[in-house]
C-alpha positions as a Markdown table, in Angstrom:
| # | Residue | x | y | z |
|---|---|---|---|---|
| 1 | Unk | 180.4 | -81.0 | -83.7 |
| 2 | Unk | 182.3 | -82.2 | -80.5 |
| 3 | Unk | 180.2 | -81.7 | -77.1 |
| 4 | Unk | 183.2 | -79.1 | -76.1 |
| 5 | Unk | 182.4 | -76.9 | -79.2 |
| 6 | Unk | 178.3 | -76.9 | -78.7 |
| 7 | Unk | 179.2 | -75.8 | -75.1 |
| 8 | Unk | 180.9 | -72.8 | -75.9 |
| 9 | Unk | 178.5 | -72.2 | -78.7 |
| 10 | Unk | 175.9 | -72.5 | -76.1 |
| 11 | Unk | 177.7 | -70.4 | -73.9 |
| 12 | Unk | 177.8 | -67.4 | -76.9 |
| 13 | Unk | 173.6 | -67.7 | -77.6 |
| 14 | Unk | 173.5 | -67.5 | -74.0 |
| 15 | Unk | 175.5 | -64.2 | -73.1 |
| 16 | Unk | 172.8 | -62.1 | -74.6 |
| 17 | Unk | 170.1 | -63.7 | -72.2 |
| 18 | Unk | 172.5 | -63.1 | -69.1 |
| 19 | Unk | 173.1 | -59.5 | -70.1 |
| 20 | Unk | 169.9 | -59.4 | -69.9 |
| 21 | Unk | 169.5 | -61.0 | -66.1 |
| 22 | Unk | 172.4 | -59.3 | -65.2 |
| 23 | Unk | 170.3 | -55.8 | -65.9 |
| 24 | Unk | 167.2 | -57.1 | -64.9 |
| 25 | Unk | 168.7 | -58.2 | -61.1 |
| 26 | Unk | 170.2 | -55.1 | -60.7 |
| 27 | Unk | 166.4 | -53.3 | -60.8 |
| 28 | Unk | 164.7 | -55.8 | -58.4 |
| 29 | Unk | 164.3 | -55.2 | -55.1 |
| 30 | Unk | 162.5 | -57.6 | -53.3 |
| 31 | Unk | 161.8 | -61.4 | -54.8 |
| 32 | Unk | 164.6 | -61.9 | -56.0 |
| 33 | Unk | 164.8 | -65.4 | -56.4 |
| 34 | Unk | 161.3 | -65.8 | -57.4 |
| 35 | Unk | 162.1 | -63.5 | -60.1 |
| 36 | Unk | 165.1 | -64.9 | -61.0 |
| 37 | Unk | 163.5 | -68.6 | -61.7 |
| 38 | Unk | 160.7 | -66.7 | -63.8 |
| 39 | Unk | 163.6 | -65.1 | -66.0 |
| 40 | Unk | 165.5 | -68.1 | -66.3 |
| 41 | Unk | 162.8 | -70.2 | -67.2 |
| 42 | Unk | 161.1 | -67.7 | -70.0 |
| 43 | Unk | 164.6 | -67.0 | -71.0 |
| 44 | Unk | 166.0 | -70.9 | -71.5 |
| 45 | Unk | 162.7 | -72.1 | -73.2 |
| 46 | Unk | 162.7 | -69.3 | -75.7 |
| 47 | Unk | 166.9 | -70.2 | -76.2 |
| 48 | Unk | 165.5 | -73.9 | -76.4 |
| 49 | Unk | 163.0 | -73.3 | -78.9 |
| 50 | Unk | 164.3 | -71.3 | -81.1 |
| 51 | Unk | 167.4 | -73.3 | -82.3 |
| 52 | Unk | 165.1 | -75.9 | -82.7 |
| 53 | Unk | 162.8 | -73.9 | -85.0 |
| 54 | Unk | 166.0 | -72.7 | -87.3 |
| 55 | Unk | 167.0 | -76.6 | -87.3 |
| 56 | Unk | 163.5 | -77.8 | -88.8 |
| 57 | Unk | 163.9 | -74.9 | -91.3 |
| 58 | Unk | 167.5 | -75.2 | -92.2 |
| 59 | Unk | 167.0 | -79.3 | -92.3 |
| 60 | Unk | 164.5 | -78.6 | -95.1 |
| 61 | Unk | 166.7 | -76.2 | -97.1 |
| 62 | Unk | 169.6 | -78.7 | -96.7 |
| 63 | Unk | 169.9 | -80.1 | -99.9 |
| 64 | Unk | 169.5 | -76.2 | -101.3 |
| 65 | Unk | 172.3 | -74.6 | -99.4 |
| 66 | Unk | 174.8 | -77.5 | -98.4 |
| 67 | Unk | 177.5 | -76.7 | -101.4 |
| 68 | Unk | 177.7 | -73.2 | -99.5 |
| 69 | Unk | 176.7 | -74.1 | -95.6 |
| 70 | Unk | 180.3 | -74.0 | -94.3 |
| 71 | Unk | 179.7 | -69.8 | -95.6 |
| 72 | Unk | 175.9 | -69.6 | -94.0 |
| 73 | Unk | 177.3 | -70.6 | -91.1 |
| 74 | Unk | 180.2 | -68.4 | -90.7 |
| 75 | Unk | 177.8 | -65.3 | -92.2 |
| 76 | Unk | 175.0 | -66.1 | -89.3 |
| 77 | Unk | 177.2 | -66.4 | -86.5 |
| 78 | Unk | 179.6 | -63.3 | -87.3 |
| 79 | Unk | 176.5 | -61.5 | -87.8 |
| 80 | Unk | 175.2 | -62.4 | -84.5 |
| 81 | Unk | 178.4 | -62.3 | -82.9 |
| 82 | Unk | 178.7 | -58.6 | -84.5 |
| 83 | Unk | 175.4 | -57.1 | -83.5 |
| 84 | Unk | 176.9 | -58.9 | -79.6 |
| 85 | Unk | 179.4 | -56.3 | -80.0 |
| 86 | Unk | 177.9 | -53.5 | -81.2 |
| 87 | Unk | 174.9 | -53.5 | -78.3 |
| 88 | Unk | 177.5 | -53.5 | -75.9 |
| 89 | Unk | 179.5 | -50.5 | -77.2 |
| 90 | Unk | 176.0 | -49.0 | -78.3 |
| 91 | Unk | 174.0 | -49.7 | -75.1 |
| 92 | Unk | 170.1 | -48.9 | -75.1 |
| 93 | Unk | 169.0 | -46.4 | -72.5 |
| 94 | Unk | 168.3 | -47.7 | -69.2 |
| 95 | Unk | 164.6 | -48.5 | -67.9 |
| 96 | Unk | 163.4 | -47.1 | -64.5 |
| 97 | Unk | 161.4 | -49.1 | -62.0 |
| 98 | Unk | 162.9 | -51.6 | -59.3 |
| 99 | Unk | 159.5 | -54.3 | -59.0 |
| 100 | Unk | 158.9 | -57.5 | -61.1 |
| 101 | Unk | 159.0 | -57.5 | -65.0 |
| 102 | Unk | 155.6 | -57.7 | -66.4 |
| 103 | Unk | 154.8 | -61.5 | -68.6 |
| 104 | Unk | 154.5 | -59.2 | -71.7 |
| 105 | Unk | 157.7 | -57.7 | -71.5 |
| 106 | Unk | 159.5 | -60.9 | -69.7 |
| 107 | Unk | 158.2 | -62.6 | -73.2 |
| 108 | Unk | 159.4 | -59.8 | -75.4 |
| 109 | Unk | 162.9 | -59.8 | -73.8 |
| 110 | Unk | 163.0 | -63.8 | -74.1 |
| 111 | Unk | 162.1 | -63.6 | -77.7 |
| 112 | Unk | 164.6 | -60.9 | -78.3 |
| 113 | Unk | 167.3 | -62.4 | -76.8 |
| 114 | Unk | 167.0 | -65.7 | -78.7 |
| 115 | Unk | 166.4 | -64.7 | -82.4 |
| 116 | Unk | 170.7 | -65.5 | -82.7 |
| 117 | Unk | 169.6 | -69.1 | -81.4 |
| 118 | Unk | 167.1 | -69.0 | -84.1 |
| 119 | Unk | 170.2 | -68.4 | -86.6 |
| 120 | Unk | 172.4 | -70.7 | -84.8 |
| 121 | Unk | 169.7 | -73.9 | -85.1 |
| 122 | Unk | 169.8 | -73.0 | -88.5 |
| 123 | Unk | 173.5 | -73.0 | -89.0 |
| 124 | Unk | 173.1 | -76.3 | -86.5 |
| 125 | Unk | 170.8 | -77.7 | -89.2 |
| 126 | Unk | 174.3 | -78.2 | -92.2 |
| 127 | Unk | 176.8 | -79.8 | -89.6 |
| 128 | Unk | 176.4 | -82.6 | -88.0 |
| 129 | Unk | 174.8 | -82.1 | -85.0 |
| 130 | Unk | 172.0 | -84.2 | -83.1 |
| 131 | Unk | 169.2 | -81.3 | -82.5 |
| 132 | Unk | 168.1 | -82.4 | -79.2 |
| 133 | Unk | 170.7 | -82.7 | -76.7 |
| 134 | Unk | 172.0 | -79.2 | -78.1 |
| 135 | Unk | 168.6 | -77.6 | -77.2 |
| 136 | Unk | 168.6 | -79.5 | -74.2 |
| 137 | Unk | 172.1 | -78.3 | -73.6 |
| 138 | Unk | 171.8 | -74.1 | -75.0 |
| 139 | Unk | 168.6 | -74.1 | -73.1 |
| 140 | Unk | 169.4 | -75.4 | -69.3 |
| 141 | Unk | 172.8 | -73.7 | -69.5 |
| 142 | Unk | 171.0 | -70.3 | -70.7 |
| 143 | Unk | 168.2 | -70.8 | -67.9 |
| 144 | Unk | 171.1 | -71.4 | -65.6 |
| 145 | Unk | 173.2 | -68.0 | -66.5 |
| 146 | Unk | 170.1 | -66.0 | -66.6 |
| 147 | Unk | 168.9 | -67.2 | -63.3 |
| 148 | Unk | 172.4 | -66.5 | -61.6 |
| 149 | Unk | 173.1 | -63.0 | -64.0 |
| 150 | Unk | 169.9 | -62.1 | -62.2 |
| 151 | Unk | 171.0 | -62.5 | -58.4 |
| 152 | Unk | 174.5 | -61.5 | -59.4 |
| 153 | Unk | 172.7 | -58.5 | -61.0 |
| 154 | Unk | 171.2 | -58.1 | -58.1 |
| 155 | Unk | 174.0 | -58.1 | -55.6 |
| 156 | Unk | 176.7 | -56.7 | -57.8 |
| 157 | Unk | 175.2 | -54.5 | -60.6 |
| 158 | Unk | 175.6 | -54.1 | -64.1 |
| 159 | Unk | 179.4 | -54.0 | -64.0 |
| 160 | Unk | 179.6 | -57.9 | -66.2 |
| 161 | Unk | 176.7 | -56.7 | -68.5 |
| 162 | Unk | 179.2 | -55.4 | -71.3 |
| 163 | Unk | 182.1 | -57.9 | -71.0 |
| 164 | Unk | 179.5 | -60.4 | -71.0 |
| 165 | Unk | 178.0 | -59.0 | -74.5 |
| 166 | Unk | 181.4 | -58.8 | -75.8 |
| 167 | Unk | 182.4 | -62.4 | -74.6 |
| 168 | Unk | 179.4 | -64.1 | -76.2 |
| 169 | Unk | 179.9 | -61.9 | -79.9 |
| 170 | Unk | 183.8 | -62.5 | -79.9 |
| 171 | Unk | 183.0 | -66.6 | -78.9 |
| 172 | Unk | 179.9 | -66.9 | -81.5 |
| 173 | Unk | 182.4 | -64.9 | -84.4 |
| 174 | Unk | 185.3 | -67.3 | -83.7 |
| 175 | Unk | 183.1 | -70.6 | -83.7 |
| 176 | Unk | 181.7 | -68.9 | -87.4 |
| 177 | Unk | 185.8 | -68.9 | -88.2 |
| 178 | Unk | 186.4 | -71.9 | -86.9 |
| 179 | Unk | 183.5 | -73.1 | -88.9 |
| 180 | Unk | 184.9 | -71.6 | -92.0 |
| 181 | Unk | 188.7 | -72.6 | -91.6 |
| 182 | Unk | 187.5 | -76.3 | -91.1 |
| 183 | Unk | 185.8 | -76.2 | -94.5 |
| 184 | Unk | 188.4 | -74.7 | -96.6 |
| 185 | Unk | 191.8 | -76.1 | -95.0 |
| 186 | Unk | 190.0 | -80.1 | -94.1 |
């Protein structure tokens, strides 16, 4: 997988996380950036962690699922890419309150926003892909959007949250084609 492609894929585990920020900004009122650096860094450790998790299990179910990875891969990602869309056309009601986000909930929302990395670690685990610089790489550039979706949140508010949901599904559904397409046509 070329450094360009893990980027964008990055960039597509990532959008859910700066929804996220993006709504989170726009309740704070004071602390901003204090806040902002707890988000991001709950938010790119989780997005770290958990495609490193679905790597260590997909890497041991390799030899069971590589005549069919090329179709894991494409299922996991348009799923994720999917569910993208559908929780930006389907939004959750919105939360009062305007202080800081409690740990608990800062942890539930970090979990939550990385179970598609878990997924795309796993899909990581049947290409060829070196584990560790793409954690490295999904979790600073996802601690980097959350921590600016959360001043931009803050100053702007929730206008990006659904075109940045539907960005990240659309990307993480076309790398699952390209994926796909690859396979059969190369």
């Amino acid at each position: 997988m070329s450094l360009l492609t893990l980027l964008i894929v990055a960039i597509g585990v990532s959008a859910d996380a700066f929804a996220v920020s993006l709504a989170q900004g726009v309740r704070l009122r004071r602390r901003v950036r204090r806040e902002a650096l707890r988000i991001a860094l709950a938010f790119g450790l989780f997005q770290a962690l958990m495609p490193l998790l679905g790597w260590a299990v997909g890497a041991q179910l390799n030899a069971v699922i590589a005549p069919v990875d090329h179709w894991v891969a494409f299922g996991l990602l348009t799923l994720i890419g999917g569910r993208m869309l559908w929780e930006a056309f389907h939004p959750a009601p919105a939360e009062g309150g305007a202080g800081r986000i409690r740990t608990r909930r800062l942890l539930a929302l970090a979990l939550a926003t990385s179970i598609d990395a878990l997924a795309v670690g796993l899909s990581l685990a049947f290409l060829d892909v070196e584990i560790l610089p793409a954690v490295i790489l999904i979790g600073l550039l996802t601690a980097v959007l959350a921590y600016g979706g959360v001043l931009l949140g803050h100053r702007a508010g929730n206008r990006w949250e659904k075109p940045a949901e539907i960005a990240g599904g659309l990307v993480l559904i076309g790398m699952g084609t390209k994926i796909l397409l690859e396979h059969l046509l190369g």
